[in-house]
Backbone as CSV, one residue per row, in Angstrom:
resi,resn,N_x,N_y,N_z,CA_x,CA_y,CA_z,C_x,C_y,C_z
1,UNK,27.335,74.100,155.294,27.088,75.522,155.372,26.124,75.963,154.290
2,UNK,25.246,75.074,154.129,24.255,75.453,152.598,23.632,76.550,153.640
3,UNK,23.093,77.395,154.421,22.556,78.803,154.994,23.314,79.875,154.758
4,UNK,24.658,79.504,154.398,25.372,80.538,153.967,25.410,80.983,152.360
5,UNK,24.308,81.798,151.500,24.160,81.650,150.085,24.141,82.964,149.999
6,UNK,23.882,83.546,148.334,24.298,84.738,147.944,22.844,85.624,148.066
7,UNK,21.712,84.881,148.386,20.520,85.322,149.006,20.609,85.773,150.309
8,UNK,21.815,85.411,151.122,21.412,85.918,152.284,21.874,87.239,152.463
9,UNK,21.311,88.340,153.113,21.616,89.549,153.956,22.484,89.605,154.687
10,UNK,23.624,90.594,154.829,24.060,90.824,155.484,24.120,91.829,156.515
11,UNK,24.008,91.695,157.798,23.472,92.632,158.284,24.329,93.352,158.839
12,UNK,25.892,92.845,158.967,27.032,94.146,158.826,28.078,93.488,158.792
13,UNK,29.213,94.210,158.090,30.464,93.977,157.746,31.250,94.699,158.202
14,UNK,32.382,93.855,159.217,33.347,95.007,159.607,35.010,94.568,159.169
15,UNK,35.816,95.508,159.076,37.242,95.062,158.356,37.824,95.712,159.264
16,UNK,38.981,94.984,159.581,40.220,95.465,160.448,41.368,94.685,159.750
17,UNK,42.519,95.343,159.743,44.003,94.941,159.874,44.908,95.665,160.508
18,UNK,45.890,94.357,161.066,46.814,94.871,162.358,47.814,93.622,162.019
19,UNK,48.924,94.210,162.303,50.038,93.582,162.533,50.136,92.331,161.506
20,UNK,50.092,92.335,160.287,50.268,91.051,159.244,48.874,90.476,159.299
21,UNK,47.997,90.706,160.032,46.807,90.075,159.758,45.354,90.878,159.456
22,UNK,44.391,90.676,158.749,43.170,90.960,158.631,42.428,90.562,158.824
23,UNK,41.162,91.134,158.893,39.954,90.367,160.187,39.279,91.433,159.545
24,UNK,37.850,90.016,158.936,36.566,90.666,158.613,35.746,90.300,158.780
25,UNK,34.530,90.824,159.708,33.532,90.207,160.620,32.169,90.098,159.836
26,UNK,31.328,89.111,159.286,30.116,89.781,158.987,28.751,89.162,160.015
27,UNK,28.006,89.528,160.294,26.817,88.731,160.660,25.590,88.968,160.258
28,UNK,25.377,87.264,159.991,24.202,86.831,159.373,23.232,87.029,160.410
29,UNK,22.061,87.143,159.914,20.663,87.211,160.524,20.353,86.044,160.978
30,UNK,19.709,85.893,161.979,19.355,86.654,163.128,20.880,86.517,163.794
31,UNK,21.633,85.430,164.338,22.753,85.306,165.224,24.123,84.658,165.042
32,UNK,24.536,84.634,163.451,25.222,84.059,163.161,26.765,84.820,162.980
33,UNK,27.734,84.684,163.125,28.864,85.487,163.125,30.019,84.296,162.216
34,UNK,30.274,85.239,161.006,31.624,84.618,160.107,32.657,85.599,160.422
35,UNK,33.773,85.000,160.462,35.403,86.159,160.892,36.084,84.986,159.703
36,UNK,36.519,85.893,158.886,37.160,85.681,158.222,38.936,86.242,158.777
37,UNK,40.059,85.540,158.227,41.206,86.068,158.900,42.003,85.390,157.348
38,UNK,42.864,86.667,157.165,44.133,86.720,156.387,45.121,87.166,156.637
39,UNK,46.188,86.331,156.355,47.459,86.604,156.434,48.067,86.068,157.908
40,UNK,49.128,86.458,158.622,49.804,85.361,159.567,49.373,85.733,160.859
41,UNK,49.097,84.807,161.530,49.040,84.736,162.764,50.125,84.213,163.855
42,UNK,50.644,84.799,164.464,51.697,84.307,165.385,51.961,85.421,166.804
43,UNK,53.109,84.899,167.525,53.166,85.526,168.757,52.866,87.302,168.510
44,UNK,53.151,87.380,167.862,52.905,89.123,167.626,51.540,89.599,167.690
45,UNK,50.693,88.791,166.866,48.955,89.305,167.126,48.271,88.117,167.914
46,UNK,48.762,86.995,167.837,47.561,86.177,169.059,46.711,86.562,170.077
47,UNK,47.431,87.899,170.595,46.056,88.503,171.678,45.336,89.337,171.167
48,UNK,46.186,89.831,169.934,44.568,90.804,169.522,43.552,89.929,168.764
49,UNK,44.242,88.613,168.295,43.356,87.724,167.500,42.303,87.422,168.575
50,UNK,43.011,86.623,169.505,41.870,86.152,170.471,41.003,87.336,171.005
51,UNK,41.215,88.679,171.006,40.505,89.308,171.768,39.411,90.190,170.722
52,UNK,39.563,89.780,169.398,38.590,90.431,168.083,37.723,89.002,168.348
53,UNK,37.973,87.754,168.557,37.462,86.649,167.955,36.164,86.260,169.630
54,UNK,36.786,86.906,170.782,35.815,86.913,171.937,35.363,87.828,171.769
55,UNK,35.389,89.262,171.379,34.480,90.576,171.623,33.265,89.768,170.623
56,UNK,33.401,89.369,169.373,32.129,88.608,168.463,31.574,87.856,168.945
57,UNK,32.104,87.183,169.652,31.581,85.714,170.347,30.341,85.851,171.551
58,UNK,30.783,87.226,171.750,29.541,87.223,172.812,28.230,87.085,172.442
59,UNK,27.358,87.696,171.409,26.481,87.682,170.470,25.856,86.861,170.163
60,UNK,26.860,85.359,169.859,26.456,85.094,168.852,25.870,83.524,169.171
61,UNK,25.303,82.621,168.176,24.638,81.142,168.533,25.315,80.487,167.593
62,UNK,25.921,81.149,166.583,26.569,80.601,165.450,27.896,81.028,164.936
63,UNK,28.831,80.576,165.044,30.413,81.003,164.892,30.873,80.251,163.433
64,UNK,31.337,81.157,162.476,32.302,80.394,161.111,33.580,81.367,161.428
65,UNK,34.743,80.487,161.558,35.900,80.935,162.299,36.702,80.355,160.628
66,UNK,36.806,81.935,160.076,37.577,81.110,158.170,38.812,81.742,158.060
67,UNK,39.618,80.262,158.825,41.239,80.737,158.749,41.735,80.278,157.331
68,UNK,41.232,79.838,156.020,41.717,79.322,154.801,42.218,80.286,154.085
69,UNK,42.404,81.719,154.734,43.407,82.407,154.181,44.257,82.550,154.591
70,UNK,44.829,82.307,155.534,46.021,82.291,157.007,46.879,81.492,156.342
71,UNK,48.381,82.799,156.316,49.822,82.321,155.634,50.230,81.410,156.712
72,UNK,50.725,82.152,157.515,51.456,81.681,158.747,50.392,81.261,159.835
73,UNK,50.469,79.947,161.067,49.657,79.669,162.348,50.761,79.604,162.891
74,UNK,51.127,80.430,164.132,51.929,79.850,165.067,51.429,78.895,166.260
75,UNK,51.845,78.573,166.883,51.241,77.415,167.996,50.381,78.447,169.182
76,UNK,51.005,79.798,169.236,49.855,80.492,169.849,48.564,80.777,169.428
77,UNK,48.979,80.803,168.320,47.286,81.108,167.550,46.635,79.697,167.931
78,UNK,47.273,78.659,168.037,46.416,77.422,168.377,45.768,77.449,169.611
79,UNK,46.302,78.130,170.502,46.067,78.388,171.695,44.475,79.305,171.846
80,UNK,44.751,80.339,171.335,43.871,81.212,170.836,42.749,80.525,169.864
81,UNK,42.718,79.432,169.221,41.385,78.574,168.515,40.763,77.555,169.337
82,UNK,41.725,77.133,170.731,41.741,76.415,171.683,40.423,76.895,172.611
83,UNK,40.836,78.447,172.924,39.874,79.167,173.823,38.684,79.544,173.335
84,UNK,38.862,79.561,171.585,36.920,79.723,171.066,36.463,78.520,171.336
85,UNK,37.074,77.640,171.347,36.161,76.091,171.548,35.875,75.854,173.141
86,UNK,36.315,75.992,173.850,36.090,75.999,175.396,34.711,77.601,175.481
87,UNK,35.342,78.508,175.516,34.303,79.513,175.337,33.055,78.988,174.741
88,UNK,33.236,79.169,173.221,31.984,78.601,172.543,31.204,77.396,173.384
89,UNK,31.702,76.531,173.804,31.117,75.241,174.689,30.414,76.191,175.570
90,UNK,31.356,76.646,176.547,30.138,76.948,177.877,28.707,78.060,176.701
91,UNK,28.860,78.701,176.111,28.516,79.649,176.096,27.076,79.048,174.843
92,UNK,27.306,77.753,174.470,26.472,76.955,173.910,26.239,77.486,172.576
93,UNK,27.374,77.659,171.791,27.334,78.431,170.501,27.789,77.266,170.055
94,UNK,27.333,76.986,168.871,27.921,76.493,167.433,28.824,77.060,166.882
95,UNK,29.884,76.315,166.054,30.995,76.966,165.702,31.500,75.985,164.535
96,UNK,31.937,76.532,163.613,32.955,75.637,162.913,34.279,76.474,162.386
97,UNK,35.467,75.229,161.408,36.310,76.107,161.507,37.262,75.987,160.044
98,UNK,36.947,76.699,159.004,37.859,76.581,157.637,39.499,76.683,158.022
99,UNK,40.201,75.775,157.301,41.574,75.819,157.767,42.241,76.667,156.325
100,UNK,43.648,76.268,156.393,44.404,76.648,155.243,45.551,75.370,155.494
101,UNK,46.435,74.841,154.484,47.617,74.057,154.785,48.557,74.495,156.109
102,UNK,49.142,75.970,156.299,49.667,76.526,157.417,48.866,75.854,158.699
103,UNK,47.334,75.992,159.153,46.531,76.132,159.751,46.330,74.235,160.392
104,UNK,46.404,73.430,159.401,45.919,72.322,159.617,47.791,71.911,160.373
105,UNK,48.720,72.404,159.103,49.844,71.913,159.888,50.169,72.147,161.640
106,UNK,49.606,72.925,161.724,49.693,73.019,163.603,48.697,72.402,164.251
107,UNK,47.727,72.593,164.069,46.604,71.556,164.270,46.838,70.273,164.445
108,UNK,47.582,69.783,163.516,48.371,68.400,163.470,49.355,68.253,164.889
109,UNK,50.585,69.242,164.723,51.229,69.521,165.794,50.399,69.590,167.474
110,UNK,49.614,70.613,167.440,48.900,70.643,168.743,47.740,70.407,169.170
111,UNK,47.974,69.532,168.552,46.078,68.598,168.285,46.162,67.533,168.206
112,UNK,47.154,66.342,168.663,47.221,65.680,167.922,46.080,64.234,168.481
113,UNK,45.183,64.207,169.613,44.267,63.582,169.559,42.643,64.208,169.005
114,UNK,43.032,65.234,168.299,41.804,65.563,167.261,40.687,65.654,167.827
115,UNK,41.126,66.422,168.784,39.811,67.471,169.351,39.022,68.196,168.697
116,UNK,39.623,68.873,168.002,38.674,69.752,166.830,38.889,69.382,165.507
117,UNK,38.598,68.318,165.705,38.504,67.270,164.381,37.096,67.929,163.775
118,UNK,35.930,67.521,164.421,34.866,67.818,164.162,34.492,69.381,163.293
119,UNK,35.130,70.417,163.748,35.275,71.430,163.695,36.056,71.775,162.154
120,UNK,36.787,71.058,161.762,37.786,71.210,160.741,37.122,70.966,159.640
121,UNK,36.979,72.227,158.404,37.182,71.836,157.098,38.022,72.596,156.338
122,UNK,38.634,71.661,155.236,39.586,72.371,154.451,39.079,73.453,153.348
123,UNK,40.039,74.718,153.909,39.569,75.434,153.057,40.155,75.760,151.541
């Protein structure tokens, strides 16, 4: 991620929180989209997660999906990181994906032939 530096512009920042979690969108110039997410994810927000994390997705050629602040992953939220990677595919976006210990532990669980291996760094 060396394109991501303190030289670069941001060309907007948006903040939301709902239900134990926060979500902050910025995008880089020209087409790049970072979502940052704090705090827990589970059956309670998984659809608004997935549905903040597709409204961005449309946009974009470049996805940083930075769950390394995420207390809690429930196995729905896996579900919901499941569908940016299928999405992102057809839709021919790049994507990667910062974890947290919570984050990788399900990953482990519902991942376990390491599909989004590639995708994974520790955050």
């Amino acid at each position: 991620m060396s394109n991501l530096n303190a030289d670069t512009r941001v060309a907007a920042t948006q903040h939301l929180t709902r239900d134990r979690a926060s979500y902050t969108t910025q995008a880089l110039p020209p087409s790049t989209v970072v979502i940052t997410v704090e705090g827990e994810l589970d059956a309670a927000n998984t659809t608004q997660f997935s549905d903040y994390i597709q409204l961005r997705l449309r946009n974009a050629e470049k996805l940083v999906l930075d769950l390394s602040a995420v207390t809690f992953f429930a196995a729905e939220a896996f579900s919901a990181v499941h569908k940016v990677s299928v999405q992102a595919a057809g839709r021919n976006v790049q994507w990667s994906l910062l974890t947290s210990a919570p984050v990788d532990r399900m990953l482990q669980i519902c991942d376990p032939d390491h599909a989004l291996e590639e995708l994974r760094r520790a955050g």
